[in-house]
C-alpha positions in Angstrom: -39.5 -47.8 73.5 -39.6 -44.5 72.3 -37.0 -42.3 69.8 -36.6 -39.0 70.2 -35.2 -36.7 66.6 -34.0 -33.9 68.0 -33.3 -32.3 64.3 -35.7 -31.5 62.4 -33.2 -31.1 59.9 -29.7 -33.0 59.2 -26.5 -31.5 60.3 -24.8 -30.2 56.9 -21.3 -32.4 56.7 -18.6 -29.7 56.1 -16.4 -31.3 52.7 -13.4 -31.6 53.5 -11.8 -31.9 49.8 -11.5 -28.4 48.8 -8.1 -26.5 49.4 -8.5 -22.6 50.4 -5.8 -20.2 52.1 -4.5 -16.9 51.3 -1.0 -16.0 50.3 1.2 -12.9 50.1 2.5 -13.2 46.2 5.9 -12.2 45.1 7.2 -11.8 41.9 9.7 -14.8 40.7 12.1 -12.7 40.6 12.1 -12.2 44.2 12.5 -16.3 44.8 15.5 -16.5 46.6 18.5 -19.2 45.5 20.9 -19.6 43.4 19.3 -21.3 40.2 17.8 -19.2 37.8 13.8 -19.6 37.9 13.1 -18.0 34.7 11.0 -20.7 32.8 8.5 -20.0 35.9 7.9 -16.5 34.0 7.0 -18.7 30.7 4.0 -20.4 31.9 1.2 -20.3 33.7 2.0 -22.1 37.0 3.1 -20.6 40.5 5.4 -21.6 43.1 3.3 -22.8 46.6 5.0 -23.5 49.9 5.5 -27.1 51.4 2.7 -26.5 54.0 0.2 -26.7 50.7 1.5 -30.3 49.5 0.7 -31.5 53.0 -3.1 -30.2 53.1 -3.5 -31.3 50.0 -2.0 -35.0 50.0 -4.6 -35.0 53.0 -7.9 -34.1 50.8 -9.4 -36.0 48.3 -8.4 -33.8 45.8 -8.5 -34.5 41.5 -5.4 -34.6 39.8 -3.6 -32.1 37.9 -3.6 -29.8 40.6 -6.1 -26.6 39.5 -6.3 -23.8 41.6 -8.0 -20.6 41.2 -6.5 -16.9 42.4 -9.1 -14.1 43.6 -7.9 -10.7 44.4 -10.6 -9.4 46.6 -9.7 -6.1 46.6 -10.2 -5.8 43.0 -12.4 -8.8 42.0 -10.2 -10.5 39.8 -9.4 -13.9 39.0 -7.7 -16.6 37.0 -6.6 -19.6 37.1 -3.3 -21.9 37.3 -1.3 -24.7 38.2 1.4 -25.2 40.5 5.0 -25.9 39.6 6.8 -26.5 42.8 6.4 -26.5 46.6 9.7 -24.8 47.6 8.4 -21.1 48.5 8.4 -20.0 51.9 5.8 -20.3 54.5 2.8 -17.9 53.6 4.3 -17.2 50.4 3.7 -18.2 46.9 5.6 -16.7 43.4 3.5 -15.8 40.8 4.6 -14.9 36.9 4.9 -11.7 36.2 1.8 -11.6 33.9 -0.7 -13.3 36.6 -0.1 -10.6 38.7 -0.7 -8.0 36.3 -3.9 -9.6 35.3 -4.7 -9.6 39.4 -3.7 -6.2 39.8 -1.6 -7.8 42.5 1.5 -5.7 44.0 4.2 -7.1 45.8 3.4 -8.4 49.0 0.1 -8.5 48.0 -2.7 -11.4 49.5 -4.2 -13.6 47.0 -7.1 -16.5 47.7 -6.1 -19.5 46.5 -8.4 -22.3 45.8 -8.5 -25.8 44.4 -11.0 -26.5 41.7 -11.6 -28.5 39.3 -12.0 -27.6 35.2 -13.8 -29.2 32.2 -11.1 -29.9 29.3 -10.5 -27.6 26.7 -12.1 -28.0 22.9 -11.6 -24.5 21.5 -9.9 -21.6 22.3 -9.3 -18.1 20.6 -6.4 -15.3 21.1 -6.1 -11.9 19.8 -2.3 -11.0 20.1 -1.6 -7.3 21.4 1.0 -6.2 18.7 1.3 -6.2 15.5 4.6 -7.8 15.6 3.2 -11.4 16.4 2.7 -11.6 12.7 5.9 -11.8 11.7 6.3 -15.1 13.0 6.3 -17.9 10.0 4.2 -20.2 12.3 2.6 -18.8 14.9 0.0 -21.8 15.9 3.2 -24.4 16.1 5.2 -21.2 18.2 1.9 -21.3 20.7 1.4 -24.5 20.7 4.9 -25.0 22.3 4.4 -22.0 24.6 1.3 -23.4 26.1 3.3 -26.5 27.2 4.2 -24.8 29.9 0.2 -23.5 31.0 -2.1 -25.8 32.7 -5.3 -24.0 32.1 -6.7 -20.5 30.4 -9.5 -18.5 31.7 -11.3 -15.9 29.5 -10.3 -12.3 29.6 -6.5 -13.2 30.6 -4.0 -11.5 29.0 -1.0 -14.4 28.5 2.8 -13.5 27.7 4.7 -16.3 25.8 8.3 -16.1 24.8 9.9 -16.5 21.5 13.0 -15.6 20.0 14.1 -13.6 22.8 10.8 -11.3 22.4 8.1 -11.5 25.0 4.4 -11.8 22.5 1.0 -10.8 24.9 -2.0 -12.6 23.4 -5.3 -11.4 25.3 -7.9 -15.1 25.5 -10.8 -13.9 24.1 -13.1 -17.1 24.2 -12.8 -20.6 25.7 -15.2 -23.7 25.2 -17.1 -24.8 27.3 -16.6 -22.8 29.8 -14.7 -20.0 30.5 -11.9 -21.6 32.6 -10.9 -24.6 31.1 -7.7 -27.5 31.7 -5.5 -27.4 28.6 -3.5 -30.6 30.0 -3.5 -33.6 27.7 -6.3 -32.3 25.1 -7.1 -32.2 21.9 -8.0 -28.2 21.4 -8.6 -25.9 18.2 -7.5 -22.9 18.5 -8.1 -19.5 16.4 -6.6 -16.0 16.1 -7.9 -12.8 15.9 -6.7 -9.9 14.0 -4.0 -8.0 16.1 -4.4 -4.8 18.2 -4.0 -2.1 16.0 -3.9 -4.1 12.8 -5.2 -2.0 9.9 -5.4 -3.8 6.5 -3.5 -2.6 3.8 -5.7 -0.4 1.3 -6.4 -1.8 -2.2 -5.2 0.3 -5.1 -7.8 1.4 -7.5 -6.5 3.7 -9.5 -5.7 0.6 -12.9 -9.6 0.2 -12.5 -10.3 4.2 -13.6 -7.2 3.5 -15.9 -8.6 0.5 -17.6 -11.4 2.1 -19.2 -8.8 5.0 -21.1 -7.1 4.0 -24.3 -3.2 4.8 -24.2 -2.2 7.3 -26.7 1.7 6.3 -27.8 2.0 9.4 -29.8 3.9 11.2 -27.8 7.0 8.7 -27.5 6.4 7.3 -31.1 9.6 9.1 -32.0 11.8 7.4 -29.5 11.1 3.9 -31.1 13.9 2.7 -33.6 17.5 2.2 -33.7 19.7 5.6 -33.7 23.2 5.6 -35.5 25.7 6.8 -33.2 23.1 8.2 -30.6 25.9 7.3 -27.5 28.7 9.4 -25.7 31.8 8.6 -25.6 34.9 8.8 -23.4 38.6 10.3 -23.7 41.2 8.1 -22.7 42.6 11.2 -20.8 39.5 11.8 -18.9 38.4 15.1 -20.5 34.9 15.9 -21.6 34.4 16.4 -25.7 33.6 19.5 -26.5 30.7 18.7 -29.0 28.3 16.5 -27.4 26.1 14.5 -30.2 22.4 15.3 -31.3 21.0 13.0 -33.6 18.5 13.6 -35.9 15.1 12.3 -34.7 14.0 9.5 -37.1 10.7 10.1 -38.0 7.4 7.1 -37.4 7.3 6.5 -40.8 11.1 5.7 -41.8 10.7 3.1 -38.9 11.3 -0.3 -40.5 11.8 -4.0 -39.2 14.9 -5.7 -40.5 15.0 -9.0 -42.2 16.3 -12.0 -40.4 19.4 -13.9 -41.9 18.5 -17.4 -42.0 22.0 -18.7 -42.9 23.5 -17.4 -39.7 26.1 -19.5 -37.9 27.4 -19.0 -35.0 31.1 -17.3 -35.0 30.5 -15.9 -38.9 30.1 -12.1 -39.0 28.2 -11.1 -42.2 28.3 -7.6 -43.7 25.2 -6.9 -45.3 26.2 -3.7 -47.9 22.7 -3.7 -49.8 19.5 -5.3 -48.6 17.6 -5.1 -52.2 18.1 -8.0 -53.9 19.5 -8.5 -57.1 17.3 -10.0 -59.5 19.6 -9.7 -62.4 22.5 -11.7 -61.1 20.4 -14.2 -59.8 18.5 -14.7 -63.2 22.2 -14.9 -64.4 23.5 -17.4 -62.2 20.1 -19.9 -62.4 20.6 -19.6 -66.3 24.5 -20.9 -66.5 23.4 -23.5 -63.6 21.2 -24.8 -66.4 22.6 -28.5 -67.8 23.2 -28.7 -71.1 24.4 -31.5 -72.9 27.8 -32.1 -74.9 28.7 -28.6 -73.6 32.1 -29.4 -73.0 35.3 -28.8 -74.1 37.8 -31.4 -75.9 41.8 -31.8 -74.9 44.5 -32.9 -77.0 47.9 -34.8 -75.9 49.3 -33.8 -79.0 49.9 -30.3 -79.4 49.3 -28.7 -82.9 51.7 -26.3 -84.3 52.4 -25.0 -87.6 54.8 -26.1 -90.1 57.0 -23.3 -91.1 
């Protein structure tokens, strides 16, 4: 018996596990019915036709659902999930965003393609406005936003929405690869300063004035309490005629008061001469002085004389 190989080579088995079409892309805005599909514009997943589900419930295909968008005309791509499979046949609805990162128009075809994407370990985003710095947290704010993402892809330019203000943060680097699946993972990520951020410049002027001693001559003058220095007020509204000018006091007639050590709250003293008096107070310490048998002597009996 004799066998014959015909081949000299095997036949190449065609896989059939990989999911490629092409689409026309719409907006989201142009997905007709009644409910309002706006959170489709907050994330990074599209809208496929029911047509997809059944090609791909037929392929031995990984789970979440990645697919990757090429614009041939323009050689760009990214990457997404999908959200839904309630678009029309030969249609799909992209977010706004995608399609700007596609140069995509609408009506436009897109390749779509499954694939599959190593998990996400690190990823950095430069915002494109300064503006995305006045938020108080803006890791917690982008954490939340990317809820609604399935995967990032290097060079995108993402839109999230917060407090009714749409931020655009451009993904400048991705580990370990340039496309990666942000589902369920553990991922640090990093900012880099904003478009058109300047810093603000240093002052260094106190250094120069740091070295030069102040010279408090020319307000020395000013220093010290001034008698009747104010302006006062008529009852009837009109101006005085003489306005005051007080004498300047001169640096040397400048003297600190001394403080009164017996003051009580709600007793108003009058201090009339601040020398002491060394005289009276001599006086006073000499008929404090105890001195014995001192006294003077009473009588009941009062003495008169006889006539």
């Amino acid at each position: 018996m004799f066998s014959f190989n015909m081949f000299d080579h095997p036949i190449p088995r065609v896989f059939q596990n990989r999911f490629s079409t092409q689409y026309r892309c719409f907006s989201v805005s142009m997905l007709a019915g009644p409910n309002d599909r706006s959170d489709v514009e907050k994330g990074g997943k599209i809208i496929m036709p029911p047509s997809a589900l059944d090609q791909l419930s037929r392929l031995n295909i990984t789970y979440p659902m990645l697919f990757k968008l090429t614009n041939k005309n323009s050689d760009r791509m990214t990457h997404c999930g999908v959200l839904e499979f309630v678009a029309d046949e030969g249609i799909c609805y992209l977010p706004h965003w995608m399609m700007q990162n596609l140069l995509l128009e609408e009506g436009g075809l897109v390749q779509v393609e499954s694939v599959n994407l190593q998990v996400a370990t690190y990823s950095k985003f430069q915002p494109q406005s300064p503006d995305f710095l006045d938020i108080t947290n803006p890791k917690a704010v982008l954490e939340n936003a990317l809820r609604n993402f399935a995967c990032l892809t290097t060079g995108d330019v993402i839109a999230i929405n917060y407090n009714e203000k749409i931020y655009e943060l451009r993904v400048m680097e991705t580990k370990p690869d340039k496309a990666v699946s942000i589902i369920e993972c553990d991922m640090n990520v990093d900012f880099d300063a904003p478009l058109g951020y300047k810093e603000p410049e240093r002052n260094t002027q106190h250094e120069e004035t740091a070295d030069v001693e102040a010279d408090h001559s020319g307000y020395v003058s000013d220093i010290g309490f001034r008698a009747f220095s104010g302006s006062g007020n008529r009852l009837d509204g009109k101006k005085k005629g003489v306005e005051p000018s007080p004498s300047p006091i001169k640096p040397g007639e400048i003297r600190r008061g001394i403080p009164n050590y017996d003051f009580k709250i709600g007793k108003i003293t009058f201090i009339r001469n601040s020398r002491p008096l060394v005289k009276k107070v001599e006086e006073d310490e000499a008929g404090s002085r105890f001195i014995a048998f001192s006294g003077e002597g009473q009588s009941l009996r009062k003495k008169g004389r006889k006539p």
